[in-house]
C-alpha positions in Angstrom: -7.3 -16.8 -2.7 -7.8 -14.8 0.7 -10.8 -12.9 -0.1 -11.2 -10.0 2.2 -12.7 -6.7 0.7 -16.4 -6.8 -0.5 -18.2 -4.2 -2.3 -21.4 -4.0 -4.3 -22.2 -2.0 -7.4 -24.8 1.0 -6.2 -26.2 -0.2 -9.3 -27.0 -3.7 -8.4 -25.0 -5.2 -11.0 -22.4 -6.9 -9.7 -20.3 -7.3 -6.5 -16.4 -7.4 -5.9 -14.5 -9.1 -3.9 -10.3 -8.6 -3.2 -8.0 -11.7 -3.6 -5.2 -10.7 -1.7 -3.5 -13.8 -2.1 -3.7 -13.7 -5.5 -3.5 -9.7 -5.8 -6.8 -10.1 -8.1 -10.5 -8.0 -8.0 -13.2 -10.1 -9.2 -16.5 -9.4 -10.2 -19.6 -11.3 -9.4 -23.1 -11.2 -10.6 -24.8 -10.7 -7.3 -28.0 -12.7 -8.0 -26.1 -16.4 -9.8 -22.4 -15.5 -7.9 -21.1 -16.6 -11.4 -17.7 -14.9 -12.0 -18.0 -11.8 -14.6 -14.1 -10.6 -14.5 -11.1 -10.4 -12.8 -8.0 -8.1 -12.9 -4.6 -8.0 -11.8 -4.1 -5.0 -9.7 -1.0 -5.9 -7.6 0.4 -7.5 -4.7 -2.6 -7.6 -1.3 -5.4 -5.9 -2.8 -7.9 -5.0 0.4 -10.2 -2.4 0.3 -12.8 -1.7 -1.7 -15.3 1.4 -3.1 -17.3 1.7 -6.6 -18.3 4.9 -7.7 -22.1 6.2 -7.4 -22.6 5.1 -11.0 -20.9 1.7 -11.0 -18.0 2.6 -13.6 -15.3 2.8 -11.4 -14.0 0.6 -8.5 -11.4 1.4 -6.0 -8.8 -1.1 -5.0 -6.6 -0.3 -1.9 -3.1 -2.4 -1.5 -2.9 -3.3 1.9 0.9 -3.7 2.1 3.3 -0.8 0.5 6.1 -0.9 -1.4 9.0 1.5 -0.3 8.0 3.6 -2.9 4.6 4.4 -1.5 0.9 3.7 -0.9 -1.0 2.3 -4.0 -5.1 2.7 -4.4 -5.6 1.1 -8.0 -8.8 2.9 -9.7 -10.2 -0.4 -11.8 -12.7 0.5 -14.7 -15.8 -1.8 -14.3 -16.6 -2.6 -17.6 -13.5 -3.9 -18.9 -11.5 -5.2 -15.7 -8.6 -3.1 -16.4 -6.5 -0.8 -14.1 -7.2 2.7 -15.6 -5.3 4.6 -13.0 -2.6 3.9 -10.1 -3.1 6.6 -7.3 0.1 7.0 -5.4 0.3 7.9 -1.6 3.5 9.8 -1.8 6.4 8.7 0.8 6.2 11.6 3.6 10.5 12.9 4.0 9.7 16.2 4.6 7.7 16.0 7.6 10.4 16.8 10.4 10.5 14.1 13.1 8.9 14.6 16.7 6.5 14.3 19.3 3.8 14.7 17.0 4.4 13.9 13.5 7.1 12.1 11.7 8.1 11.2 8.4 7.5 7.9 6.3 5.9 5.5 3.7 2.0 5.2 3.8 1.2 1.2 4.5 -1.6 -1.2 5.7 -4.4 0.5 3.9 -7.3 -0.9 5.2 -10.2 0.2 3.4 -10.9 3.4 0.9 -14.7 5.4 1.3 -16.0 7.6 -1.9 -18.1 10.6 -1.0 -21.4 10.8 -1.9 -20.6 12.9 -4.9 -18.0 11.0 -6.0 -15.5 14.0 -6.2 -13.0 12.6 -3.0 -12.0 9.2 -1.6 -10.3 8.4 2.1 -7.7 6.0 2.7 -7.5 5.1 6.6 -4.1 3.3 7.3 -0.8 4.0 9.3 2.6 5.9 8.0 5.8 3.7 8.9 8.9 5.5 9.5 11.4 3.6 7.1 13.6 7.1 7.1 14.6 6.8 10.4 17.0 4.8 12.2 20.6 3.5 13.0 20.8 2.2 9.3 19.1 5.2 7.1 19.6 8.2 8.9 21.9 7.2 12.1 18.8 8.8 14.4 17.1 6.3 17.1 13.4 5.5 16.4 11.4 6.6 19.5 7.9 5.7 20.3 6.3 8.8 18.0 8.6 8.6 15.2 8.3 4.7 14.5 4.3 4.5 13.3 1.7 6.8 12.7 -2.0 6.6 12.3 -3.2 8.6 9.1 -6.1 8.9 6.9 -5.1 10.1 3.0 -7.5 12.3 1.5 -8.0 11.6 -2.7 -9.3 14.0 -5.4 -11.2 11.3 -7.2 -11.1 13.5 -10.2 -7.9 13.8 -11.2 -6.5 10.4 -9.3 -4.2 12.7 -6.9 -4.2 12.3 -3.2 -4.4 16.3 -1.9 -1.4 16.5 0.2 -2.3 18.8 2.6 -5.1 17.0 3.4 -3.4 14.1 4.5 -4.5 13.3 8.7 -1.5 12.5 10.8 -4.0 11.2 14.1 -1.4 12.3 17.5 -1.7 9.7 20.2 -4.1 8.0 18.4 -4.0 4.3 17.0 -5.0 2.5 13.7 -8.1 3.8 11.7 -9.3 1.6 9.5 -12.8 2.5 8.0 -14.2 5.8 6.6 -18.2 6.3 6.3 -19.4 9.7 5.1 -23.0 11.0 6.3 -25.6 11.2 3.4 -24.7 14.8 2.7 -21.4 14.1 2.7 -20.3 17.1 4.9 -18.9 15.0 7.3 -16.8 11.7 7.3 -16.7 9.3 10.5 -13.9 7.4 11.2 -13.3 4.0 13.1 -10.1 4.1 15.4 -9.7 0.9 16.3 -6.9 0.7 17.9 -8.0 3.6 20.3 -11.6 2.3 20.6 -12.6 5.9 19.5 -14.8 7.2 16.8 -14.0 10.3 15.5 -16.3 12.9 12.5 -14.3 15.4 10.7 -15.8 18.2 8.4 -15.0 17.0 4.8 -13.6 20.5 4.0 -11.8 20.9 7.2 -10.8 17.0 7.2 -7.5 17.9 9.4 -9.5 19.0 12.2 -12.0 16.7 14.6 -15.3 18.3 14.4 -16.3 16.0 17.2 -15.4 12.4 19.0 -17.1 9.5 20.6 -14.5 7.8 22.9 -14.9 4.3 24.5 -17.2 2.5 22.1 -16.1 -0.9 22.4 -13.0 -3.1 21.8 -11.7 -2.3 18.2 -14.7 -0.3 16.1 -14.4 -1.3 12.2 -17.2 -0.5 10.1 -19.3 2.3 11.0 
């Protein structure tokens, strides 16, 4: 079954774990392991976050559909999808040295904030736009891939567009942790061996960096 996200209930309850090979969430009880639920949320389920009160678990897809990003909200009591979040195709973005269009993909990992009001979605935007075939412009080095981080009102199941982080010569975040206050998130760059903190209400701007931390930084 590929089981790769994990994620326990603040509440103690029960644990989950994504099947990506089976594009399943299942729920455990965390003291027996016995199997409680499972739901179909889609195609290479990943990442995983439950909300502060245990009703709500987050499900990222790890691989995109041209349509878009996907981060399936899963209510806990009844194993069924409640809400599908879509991270919108970027076309509008124009093409250059530091930002480019394209479709949201390899979502990692998804990080609630403390109040519950915002999830982050560290993964990369592919350029499927661009090229001989689509648009007859040649993919460069800056327009092919780029690292991002999508930034989700948690209320209303919307990502907030212009929050969305397009990281410039910069490679592959792939984890979110917020401090206890939740004022500021920290993200893992693994790619550039970099850690970065970015003010929750400023999220498009680093508040600070840590460089050099060690070969490919996950969890923080």
């Amino acid at each position: 079954p590929q089981p790769v996200g994990v994620a326990m209930s603040p509440t103690g309850n029960a644990a989950y774990v994504s099947l990506m090979a089976l594009g399943k969430l299942l729920k455990l009880d965390p003291t027996t392991g016995e199997a409680l639920g499972e739901c179909d949320v889609g195609p290479r389920p990943r990442g995983i976050a439950v909300s502060h009160d245990g009703s709500e678990v987050y499900v990222t897809r790890f691989i995109s559909s041209d349509e878009g990003g996907e981060v399936v909200k899963v209510d806990a009591a009844s194993m069924q999808v409640s809400t599908r979040i879509l991270l919108a195709v970027d076309s509008q973005t124009p093409d250059g040295p530091q930002a480019a269009r394209g479709v949201p993909n390899f979502l990692f990992s998804v990080a609630l904030t403390p109040d519950g009001r915002q999830a982050w979605v560290p993964g990369k935007k592919d350029n499927i736009l661009r090229g001989m075939l689509p648009d007859g412009e040649t993919l460069t080095h800056d327009t092919t891939v780029r690292p991002l981080v999508a930034v989700l009102d948690a209320q209303i199941s919307r990502e907030i567009g212009a929050n969305r982080i397009d990281l410039d010569d910069r490679s592959l975040p792939v984890h979110v942790e917020f401090t206890p206050f939740g004022n500021l998130a920290i993200v893992t760059l693994g790619g550039s061996n970099r850690v970065e903190i970015r003010d929750v209400n400023r999220p498009t701007q680093v508040f600070s960096a840590i460089g050099e931390v060690g070969a490919f930084p996950r969890a923080s």
